[in-house]
Backbone as CSV, one residue per row, in Angstrom:
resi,resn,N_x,N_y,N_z,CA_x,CA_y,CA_z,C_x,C_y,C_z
1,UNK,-10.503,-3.267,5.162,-9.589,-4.366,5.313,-10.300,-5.582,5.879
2,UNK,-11.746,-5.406,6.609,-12.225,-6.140,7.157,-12.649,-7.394,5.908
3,UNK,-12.783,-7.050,4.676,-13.338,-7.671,3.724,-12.195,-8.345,2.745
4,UNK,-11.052,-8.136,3.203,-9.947,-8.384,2.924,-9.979,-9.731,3.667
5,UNK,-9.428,-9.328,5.077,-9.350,-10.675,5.659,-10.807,-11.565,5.720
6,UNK,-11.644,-11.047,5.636,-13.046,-11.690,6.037,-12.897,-12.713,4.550
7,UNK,-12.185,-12.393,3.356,-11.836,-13.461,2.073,-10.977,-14.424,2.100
8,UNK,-9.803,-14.030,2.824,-8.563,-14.895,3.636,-9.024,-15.762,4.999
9,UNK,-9.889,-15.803,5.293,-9.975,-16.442,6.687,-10.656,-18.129,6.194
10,UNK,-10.893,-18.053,5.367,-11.203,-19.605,4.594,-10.084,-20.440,5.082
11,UNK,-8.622,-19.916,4.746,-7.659,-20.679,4.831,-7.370,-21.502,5.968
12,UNK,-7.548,-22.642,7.036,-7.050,-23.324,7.628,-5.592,-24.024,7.445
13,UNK,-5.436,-24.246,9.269,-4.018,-24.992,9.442,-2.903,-23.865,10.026
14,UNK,-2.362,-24.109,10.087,-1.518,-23.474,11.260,0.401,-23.587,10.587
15,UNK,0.928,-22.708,10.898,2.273,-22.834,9.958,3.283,-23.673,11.508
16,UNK,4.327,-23.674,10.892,5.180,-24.222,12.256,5.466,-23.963,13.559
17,UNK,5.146,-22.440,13.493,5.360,-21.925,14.493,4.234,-21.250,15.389
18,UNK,2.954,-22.206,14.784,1.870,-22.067,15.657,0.617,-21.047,15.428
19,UNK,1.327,-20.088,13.861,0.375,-19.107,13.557,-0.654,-19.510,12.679
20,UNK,-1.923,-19.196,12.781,-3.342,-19.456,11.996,-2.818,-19.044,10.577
21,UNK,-3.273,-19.611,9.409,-2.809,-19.135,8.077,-3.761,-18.048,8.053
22,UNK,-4.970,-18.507,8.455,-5.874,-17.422,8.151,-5.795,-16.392,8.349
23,UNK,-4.907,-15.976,9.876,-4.491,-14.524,10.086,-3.146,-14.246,9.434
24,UNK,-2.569,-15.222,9.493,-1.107,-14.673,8.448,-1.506,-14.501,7.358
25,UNK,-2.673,-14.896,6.617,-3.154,-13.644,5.645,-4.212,-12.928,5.977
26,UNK,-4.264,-12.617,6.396,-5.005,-11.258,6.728,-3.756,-10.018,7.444
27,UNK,-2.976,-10.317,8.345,-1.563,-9.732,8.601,-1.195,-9.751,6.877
28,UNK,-0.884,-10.508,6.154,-0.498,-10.156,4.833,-1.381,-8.694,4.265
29,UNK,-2.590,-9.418,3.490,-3.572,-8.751,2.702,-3.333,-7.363,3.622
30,UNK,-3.359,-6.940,4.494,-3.801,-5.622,5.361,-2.081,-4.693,5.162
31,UNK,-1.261,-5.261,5.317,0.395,-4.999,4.764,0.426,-4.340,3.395
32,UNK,-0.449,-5.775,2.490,0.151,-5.125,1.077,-1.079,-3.600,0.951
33,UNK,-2.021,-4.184,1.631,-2.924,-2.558,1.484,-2.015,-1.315,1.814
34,UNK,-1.679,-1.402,2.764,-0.549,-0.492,3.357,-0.312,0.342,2.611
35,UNK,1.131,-0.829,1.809,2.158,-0.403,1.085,1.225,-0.002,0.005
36,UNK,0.556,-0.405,-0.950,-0.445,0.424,-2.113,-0.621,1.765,-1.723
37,UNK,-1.036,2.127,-0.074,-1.898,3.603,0.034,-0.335,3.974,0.116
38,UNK,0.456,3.788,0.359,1.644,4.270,0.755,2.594,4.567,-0.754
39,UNK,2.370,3.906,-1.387,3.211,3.511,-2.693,2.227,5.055,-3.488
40,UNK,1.038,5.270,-3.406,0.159,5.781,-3.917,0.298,6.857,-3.447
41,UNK,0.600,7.712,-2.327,0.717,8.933,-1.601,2.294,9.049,-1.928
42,UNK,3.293,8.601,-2.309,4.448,8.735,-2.555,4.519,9.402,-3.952
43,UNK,3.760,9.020,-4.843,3.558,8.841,-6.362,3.030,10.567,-6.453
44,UNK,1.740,10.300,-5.612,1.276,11.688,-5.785,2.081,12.548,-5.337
45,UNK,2.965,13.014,-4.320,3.960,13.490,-3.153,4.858,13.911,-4.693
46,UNK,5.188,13.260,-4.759,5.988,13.312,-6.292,5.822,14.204,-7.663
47,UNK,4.990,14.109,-7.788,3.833,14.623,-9.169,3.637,15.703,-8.724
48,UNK,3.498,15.898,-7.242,3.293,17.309,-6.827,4.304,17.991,-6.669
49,UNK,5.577,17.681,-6.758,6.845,17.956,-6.435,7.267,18.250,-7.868
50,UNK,7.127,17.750,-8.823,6.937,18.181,-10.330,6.640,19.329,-10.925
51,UNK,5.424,19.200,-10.547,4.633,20.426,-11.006,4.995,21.647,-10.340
52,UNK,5.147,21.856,-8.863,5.789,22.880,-8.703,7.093,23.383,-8.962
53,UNK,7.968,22.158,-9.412,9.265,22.572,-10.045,9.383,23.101,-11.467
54,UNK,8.218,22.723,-12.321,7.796,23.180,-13.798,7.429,24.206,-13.656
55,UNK,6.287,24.833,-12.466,6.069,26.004,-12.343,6.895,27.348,-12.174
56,UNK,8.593,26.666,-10.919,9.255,27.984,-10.988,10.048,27.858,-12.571
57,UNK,10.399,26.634,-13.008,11.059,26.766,-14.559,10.274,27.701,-15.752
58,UNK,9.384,27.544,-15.615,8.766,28.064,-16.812,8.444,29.711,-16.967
59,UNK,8.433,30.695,-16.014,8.828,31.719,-16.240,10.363,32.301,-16.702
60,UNK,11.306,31.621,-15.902,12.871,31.334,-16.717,13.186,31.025,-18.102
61,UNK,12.039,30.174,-18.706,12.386,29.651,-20.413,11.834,30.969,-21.180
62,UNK,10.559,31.592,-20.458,10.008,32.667,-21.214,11.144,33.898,-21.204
């Protein structure tokens, strides 16, 4: 993530309420990483939840 924000920190200026843009993206960029590993372990969590449900079905069809 360090290379994340270390790409975002270019940004200067400050929003209204006093925060660096540069870290409000890097607080961004490091968030949406998050949600990806998170979105991504859900997906798999899932798929795995699949397959073991195909597994008890499929002695039943035979």
């Amino acid at each position: 993530m360090d290379k994340i924000c270390a790409n975002n920190a270019k940004a200067e200026g400050e929003t209204p309420n006093g925060i660096k843009v540069s870290e409000l993206a890097c607080k961004t960029a490091e968030t949406e990483a998050r949600l990806e590993e998170l979105h991504n372990r859900k997906k798999a969590l899932i798929d795995e939840m699949v397959r073991e449900e195909d597994k008890k079905e499929l002695p039943k069809r035979l």
